[in-house]
C-alpha positions in Angstrom: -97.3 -57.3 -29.4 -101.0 -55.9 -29.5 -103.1 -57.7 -31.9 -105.7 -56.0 -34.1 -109.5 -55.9 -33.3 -111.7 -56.2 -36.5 -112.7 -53.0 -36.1 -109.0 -52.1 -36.4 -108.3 -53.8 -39.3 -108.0 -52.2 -42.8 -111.0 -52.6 -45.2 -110.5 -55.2 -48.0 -112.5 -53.0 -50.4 -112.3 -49.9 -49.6 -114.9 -47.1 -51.3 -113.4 -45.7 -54.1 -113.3 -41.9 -53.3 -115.7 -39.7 -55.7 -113.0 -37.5 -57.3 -111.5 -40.9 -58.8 -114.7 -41.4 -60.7 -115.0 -38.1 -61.6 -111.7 -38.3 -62.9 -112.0 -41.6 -65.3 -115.2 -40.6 -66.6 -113.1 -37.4 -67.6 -110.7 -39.7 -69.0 -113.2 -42.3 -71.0 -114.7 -39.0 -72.2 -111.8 -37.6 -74.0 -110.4 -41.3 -75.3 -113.8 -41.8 -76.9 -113.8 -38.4 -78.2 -110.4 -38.7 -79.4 -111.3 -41.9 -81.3 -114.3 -40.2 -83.0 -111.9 -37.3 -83.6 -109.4 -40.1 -85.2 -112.0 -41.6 -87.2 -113.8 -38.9 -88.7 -110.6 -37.2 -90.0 -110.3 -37.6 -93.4 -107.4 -39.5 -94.7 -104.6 -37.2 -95.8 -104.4 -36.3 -99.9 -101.3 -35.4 -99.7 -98.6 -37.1 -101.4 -95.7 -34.9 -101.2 -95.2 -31.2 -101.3 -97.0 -29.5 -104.2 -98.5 -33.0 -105.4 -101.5 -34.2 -104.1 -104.2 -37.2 -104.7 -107.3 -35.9 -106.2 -110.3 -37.8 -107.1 -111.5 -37.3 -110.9 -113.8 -39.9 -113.2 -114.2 -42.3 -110.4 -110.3 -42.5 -109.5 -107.7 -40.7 -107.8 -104.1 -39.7 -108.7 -101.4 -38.3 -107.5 -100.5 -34.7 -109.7 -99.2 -31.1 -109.1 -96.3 -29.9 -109.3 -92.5 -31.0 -108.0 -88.9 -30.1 -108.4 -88.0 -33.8 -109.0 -87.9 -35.2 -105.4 -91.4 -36.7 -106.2 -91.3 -39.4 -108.6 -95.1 -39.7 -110.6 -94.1 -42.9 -111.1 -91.4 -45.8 -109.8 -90.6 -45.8 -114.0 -89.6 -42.3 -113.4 -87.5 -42.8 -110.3 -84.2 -42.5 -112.5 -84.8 -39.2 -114.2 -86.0 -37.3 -111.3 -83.7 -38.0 -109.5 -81.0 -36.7 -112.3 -83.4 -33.7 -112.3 -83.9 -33.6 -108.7 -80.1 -33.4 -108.3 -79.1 -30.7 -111.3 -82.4 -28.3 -109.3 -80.4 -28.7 -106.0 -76.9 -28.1 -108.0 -78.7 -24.5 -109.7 -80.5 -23.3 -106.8 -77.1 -23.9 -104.5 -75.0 -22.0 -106.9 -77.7 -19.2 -106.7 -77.1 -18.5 -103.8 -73.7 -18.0 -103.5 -72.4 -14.7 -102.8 -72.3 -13.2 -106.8 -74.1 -16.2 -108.0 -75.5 -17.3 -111.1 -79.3 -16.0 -111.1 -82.0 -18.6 -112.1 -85.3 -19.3 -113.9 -87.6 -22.4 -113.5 -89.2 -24.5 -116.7 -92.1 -26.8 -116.1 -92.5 -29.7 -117.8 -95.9 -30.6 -118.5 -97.1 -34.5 -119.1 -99.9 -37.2 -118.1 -97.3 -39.0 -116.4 -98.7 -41.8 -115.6 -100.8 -42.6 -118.6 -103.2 -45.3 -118.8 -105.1 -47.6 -120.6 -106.7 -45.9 -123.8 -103.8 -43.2 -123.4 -102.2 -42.7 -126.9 -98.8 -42.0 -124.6 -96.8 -44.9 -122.9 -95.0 -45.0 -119.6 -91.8 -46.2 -121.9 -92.6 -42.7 -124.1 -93.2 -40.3 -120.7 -89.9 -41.7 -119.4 -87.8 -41.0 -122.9 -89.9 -37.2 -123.3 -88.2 -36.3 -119.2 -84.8 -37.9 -120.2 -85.1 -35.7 -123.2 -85.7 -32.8 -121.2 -83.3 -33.6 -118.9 -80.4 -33.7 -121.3 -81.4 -30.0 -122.5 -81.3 -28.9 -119.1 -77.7 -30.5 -118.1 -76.6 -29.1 -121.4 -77.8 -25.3 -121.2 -76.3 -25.4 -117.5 -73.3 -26.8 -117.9 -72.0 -26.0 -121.6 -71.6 -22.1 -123.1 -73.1 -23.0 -126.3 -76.3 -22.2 -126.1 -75.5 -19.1 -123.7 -75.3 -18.7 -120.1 -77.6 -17.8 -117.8 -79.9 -17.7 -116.5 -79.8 -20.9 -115.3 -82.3 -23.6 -115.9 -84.5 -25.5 -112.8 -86.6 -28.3 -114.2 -89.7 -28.6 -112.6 -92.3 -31.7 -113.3 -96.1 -31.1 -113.6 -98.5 -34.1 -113.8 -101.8 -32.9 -115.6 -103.5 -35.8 -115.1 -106.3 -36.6 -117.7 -108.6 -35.1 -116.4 -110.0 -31.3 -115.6 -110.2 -31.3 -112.1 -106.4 -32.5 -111.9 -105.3 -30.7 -114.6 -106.4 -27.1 -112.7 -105.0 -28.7 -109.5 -101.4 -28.7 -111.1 -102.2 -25.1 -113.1 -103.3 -23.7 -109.7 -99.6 -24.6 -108.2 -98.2 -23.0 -110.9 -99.8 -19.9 -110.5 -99.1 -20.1 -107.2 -95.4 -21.0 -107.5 -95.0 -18.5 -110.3 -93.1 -15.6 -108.3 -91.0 -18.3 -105.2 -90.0 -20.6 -108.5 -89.5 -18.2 -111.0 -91.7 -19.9 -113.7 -91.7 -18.6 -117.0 -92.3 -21.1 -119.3 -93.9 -23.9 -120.0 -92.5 -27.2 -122.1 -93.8 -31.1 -123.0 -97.2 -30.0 -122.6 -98.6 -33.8 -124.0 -100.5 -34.6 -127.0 -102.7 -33.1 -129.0 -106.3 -33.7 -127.3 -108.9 -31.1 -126.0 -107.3 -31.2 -122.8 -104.1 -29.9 -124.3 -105.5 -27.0 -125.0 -107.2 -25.8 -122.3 -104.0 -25.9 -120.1 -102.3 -23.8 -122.9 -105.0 -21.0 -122.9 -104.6 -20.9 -118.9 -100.8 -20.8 -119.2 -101.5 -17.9 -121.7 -103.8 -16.3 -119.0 -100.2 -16.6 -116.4 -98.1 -14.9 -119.0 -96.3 -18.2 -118.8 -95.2 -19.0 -122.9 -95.5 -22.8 -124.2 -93.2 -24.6 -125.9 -94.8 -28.1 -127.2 -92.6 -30.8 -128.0 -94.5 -33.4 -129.4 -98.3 -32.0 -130.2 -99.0 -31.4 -133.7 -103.0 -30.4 -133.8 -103.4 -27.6 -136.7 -106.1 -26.3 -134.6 -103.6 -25.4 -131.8 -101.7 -22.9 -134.2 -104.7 -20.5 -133.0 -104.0 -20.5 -129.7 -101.8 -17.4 -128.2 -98.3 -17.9 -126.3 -97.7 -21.4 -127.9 -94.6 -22.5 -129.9 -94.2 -26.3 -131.0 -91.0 -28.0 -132.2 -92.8 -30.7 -134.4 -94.4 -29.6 -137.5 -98.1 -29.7 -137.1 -100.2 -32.5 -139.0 -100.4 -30.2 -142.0 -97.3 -30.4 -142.7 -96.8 -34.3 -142.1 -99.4 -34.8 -144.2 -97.7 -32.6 -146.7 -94.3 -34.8 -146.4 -96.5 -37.7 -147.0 -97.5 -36.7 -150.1 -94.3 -35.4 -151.1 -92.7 -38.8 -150.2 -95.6 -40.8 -152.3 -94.5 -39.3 -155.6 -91.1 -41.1 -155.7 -90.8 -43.7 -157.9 -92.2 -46.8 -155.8 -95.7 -45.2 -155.2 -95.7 -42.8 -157.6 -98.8 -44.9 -159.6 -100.2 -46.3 -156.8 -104.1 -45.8 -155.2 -104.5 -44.5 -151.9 -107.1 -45.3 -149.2 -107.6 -42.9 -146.4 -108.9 -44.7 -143.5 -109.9 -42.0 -140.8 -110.5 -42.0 -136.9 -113.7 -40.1 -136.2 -113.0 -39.5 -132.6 -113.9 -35.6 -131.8 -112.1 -35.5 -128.5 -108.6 -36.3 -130.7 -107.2 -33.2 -132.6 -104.2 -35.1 -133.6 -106.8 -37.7 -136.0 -109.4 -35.3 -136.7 -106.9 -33.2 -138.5 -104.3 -35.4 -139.8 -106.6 -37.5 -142.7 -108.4 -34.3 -143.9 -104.9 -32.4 -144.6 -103.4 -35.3 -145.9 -106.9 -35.5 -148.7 -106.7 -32.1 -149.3 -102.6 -32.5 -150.3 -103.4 -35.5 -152.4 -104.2 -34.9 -156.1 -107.8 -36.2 -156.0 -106.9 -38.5 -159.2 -104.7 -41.0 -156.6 -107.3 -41.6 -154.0 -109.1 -45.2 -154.2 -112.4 -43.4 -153.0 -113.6 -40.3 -153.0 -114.2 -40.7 -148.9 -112.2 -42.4 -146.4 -112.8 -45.1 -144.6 -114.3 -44.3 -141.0 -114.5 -45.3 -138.1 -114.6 -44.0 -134.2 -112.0 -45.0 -131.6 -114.5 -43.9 -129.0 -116.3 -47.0 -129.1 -115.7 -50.3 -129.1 -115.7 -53.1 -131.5 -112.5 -52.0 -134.1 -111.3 -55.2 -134.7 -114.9 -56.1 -135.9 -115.2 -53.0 -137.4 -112.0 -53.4 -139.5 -113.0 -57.4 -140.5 -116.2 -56.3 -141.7 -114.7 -53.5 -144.0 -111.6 -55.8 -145.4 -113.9 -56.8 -148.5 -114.6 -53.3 -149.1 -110.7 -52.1 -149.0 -110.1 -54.8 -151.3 -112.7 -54.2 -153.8 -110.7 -50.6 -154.3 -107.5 -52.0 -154.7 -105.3 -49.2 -152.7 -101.3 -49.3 -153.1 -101.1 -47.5 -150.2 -103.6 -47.2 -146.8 -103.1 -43.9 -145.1 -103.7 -44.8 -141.1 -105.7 -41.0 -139.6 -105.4 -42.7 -136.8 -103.4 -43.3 -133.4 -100.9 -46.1 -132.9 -102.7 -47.7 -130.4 -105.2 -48.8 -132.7 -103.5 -50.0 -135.6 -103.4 -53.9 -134.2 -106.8 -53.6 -134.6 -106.5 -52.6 -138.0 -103.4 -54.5 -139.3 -104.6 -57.9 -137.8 -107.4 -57.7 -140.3 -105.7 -56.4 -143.2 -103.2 -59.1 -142.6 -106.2 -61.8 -143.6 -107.7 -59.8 -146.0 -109.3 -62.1 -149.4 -106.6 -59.3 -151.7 -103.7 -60.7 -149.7 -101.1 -61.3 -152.7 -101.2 -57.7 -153.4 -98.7 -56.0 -151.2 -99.7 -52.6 -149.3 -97.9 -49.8 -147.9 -99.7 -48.3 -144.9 -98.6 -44.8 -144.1 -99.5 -42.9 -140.6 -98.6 -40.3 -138.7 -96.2 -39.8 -135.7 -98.1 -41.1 -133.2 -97.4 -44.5 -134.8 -93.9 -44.2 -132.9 -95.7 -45.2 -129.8 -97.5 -48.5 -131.4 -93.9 -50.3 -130.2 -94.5 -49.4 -126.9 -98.3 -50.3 -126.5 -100.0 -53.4 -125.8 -100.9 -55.6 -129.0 -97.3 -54.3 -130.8 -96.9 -58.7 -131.1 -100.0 -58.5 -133.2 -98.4 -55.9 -135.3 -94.9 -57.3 -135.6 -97.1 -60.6 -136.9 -98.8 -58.7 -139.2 -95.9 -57.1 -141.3 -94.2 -60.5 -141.2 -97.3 -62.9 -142.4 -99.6 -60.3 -144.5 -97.8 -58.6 -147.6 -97.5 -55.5 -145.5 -95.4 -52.2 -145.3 -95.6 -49.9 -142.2 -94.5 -46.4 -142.7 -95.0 -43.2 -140.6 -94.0 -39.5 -140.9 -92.0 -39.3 -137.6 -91.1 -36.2 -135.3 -87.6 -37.1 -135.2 -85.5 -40.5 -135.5 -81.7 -41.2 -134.9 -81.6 -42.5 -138.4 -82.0 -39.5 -140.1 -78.7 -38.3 -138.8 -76.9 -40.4 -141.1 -80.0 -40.5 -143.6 -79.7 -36.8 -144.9 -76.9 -35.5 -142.5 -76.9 -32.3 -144.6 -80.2 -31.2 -142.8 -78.9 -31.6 -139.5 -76.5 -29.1 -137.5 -73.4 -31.3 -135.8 -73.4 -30.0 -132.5 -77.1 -30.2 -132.1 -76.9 -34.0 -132.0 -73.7 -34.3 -129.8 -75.9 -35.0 -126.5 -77.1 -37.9 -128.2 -73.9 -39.3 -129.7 -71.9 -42.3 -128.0 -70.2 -40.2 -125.1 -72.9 -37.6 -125.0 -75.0 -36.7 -122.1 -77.8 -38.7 -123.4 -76.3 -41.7 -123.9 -73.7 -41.8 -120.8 -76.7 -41.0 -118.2 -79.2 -43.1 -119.8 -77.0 -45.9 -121.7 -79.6 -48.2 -121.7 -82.6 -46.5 -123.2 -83.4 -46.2 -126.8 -84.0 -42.8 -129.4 -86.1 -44.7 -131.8 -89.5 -43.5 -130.7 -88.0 -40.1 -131.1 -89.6 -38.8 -128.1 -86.2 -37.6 -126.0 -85.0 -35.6 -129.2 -88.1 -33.8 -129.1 -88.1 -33.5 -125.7 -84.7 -32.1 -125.6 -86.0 -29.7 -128.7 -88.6 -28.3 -126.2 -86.3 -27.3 -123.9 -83.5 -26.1 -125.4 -86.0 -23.9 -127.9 -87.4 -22.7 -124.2 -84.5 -21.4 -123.0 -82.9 -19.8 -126.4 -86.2 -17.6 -126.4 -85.6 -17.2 -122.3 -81.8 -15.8 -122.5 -83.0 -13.6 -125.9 -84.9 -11.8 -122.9 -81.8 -11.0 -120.6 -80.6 -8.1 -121.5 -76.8 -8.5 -120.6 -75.3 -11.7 -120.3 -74.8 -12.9 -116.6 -77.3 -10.1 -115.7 -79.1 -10.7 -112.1 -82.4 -8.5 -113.7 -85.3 -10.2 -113.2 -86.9 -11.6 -116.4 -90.1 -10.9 -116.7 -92.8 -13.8 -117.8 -94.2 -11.4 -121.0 -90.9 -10.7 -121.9 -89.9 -14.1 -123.1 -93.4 -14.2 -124.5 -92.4 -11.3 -126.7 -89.3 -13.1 -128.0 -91.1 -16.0 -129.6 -91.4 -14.6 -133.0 -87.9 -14.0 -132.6 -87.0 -17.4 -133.1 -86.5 -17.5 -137.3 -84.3 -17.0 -139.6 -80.4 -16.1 -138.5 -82.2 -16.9 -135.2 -83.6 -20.4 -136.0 -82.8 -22.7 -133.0 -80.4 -26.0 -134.2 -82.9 -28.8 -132.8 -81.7 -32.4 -132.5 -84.5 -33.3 -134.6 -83.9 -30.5 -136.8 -83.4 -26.6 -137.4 -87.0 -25.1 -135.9 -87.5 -21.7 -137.4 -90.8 -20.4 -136.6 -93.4 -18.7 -137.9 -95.9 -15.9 -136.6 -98.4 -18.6 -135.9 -95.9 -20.9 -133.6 -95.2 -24.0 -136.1 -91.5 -24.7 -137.3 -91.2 -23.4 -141.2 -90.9 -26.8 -143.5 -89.3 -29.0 -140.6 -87.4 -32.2 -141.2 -90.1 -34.9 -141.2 -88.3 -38.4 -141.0 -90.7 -41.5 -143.4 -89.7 -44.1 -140.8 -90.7 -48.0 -141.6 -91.4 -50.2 -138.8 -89.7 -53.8 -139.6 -91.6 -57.2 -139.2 -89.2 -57.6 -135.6 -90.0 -54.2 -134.5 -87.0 -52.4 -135.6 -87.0 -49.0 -136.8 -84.8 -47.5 -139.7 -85.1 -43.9 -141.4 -85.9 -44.6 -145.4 -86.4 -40.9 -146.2 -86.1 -37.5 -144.9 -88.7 -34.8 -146.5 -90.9 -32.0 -145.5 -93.7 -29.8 -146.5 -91.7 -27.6 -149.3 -93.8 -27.9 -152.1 -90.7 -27.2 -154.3 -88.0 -29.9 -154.0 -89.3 -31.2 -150.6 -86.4 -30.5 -148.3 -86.4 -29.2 -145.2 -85.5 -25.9 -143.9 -81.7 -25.2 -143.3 -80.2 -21.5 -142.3 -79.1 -19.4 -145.9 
């Protein structure tokens, strides 16, 4: 065997050939540009189809606009899914050869509201439970008519402006492939509110409010509300203060100044003018401004004051979340062995739900104190004054009913699924007034359920859970049933009166 000369011998390190450096510089190139590719892409907003995270006030959120597959919130998991699964069940059916034809209802809300919110996450969940009901019940029973049927879509608003026109903008976009035509929820009554009702207007897309009760918002075009606006609670008040137990006594009008809040700006100065000006402790309320801080203080400094006037009754302008501040106070005050009534609006319903309700519960049981509030609707007042109430309107609510066999374990007391069902089901009885023919596949047209909204009166009043809602020209539900709810010293709720704003006899409206 030949051996190998040196010469012969392969090269231990060999020269690389050119082409191979040419070729991993090529390569480092397009890694590194790759990485500054990777890292200068922004991260994705998107947080499911129609819903995405935008930045407002220093934070971002998730809002738009979904058919239920997109919980806002894990709170809300439950619902959407319900929601989510009657969509998939309507739009299915649709398209079945000779299939029922469908329309689609947005359901407008903060849905994940915050601290400072007058809302609750407990109150959100009960207002989309609400609403689900109506739209199981329209689909799935003749009584309310039968088609179109009804796809629930949720819309987040946010809180505030830029992610409110985020979720309008999806629904002017979604308008024609979703066939959206109206509008429900819709929130509370803040300034907010009514800018997303004057856009809807601009869409030809009507509004159906469920809980907001603003007298200001009786101006604004395309709306209808199921809850009697603060006029008219302020009205019942009155009406409720000249029975017998308060007939005599002094009242104190203690008022939110906050100018961003329709619901309080409006509520204490209806309720003054109502009130003969003989009965009032003071000839001006007592004021202060839930925009800034401090209302505990406030309220300790001004307890002297209250009792120098020696009110029989307090009436609370204000929102729910505020009254620990107040009641903590009043229940130390120097005037302590003379009992008081305080009397509020509706949004004291969500004072059960918010943080400091201990503080209000201790209150009621250690400082000679009776909480009252003019509520939108309470289970209570089915057996209260049953005569005001039409039987099948409450049957989704009744042991058995769709309410209560889907969501067993959640309460009516705050009153906020009642009115969200009323919302709903008042939606689509002004809807199917716009088909022409029953099971017609004619397209309904968005300004022709506008049209039918001062339809809704009269032989055509609509049998609310909460009540019948017939509605005048300017949107608001002629002398509604208005429940005087009292809040217990253990936080249960009971119906001790059912009024309204009839300045006759007080009752509410019924069908002649």
């Amino acid at each position: 065997m030949a051996t190998l000369h040196a010469q012969d011998r392969p090269d231990e390190n060999p020269p690389v050939p050119r082409w191979r450096y040419i070729a991993a510089g090529i390569v480092a190139l397009l890694l590194v540009g790759g990485g500054v590719t990777f890292l200068l892409r922004p991260e994705s907003t998107d947080c499911a189809e129609g819903v995405k995270k935008v930045e407002a006030a220093g934070g971002t959120r998730c809002v738009g606009l979904t058919d239920g597959s997109y919980p806002f919130t894990k709170d809300l998991r439950d619902v959407s899914r319900s929601i989510e699964k009657e969509n998939q069940r309507v739009t299915r059916e649709a398209a079945e050869p000779d299939g029922t034809p469908y329309v689609s209802i947005v359901y407008l809300l903060g849905m994940a509201p915050g601290r400072g919110d007058s809302n609750t996450t407990e109150s959100v969940r009960h207002e989309l439970e609400g609403a689900y009901t109506a739209q199981y019940e329209v689909n799935h029973h003749r009584g309310h008519g039968h088609t179109p049927r009804i796809r629930l879509l949720l819309g987040d608003v946010g809180n505030e402006e830029a992610q409110r026109d985020y979720t309008l903008s999806q629904i002017k976009a979604r308008r024609g492939t979703d066939r959206i035509v109206a509008a429900a929820g819709l929130g509370t009554s803040l300034t907010g509110t009514n800018a997303v009702i004057s856009k809807l207007s601009k869409l030809d897309i009507a509004a159906f409010g469920s809980v907001i009760t603003a007298d200001e918002l009786e101006k604004t075009g395309g709306l209808v509300r199921v809850a009697a606006p603060n006029a008219d609670e302020a009205a019942a008040a009155v009406q409720f203060l000249k029975s017998k137990e308060h007939a005599k006594d002094k009242v104190l009008i203690v008022q939110d100044a906050n100018e961003q809040d329709l619901y309080t700006k409006t509520l204490g100065s209806r309720f003054g003018a109502e009130l003969p000006k003989g009965r009032l402790a003071a000839p001006e309320p007592m004021q202060y401004d839930s925009s800034k801080s401090q209302l505990a203080t406030y309220f300790s400094n001004q307890m002297a004051n209250l009792c120098l006037k020696s009110p029989g009754i307090v009436y609370f302008a204000g929102r729910g979340r505020d009254l620990p501040d107040f009641l903590a106070p009043l229940a130390n005050r120097q005037c302590k062995s003379e009992q008081i009534t305080v009397l509020s609006g509706d949004d004291v319903s969500q004072a059960a739900q918010a943080a400091g309700f201990n503080d209000v519960k201790q209150a009621l049981r250690n400082g000679n104190i009776k909480l009252l509030f003019t509520g939108l609707a309470h289970p209570g007042a089915w057996t209260e004054a049953p005569q005001y109430f039409d039987k099948n309107a409450i049957v989704p609510f009744r042991p058995g009913g769709t309410f209560s066999t889907t969501f067993k374990d959640d309460s009516l007391d705050d009153g906020q699924a009642i009115m969200g069902y009323d919302a709903v089901l008042t939606a689509v009885t002004t809807i199917r007034k716009a088909v022409p023919l029953e099971n017609s596949h004619q397209e309904i047209k968005r300004d022709a359920v506008l049209q039918m909204l001062t339809t809704l009166n009269d032989t055509n009043a609509v049998p609310g859970a909460s009540g019948w809602i017939s509605l005048r020209n300017n949107g608001s539900p002629k002398d509604k049933a208005i429940p005087i709810i009292e809040i217990a010293s253990n936080g249960a709720t009971r119906t001790v009166d059912v009024t309204s704003s009839n300045t006759g006899n007080g009752h509410p409206y019924t069908p002649e």
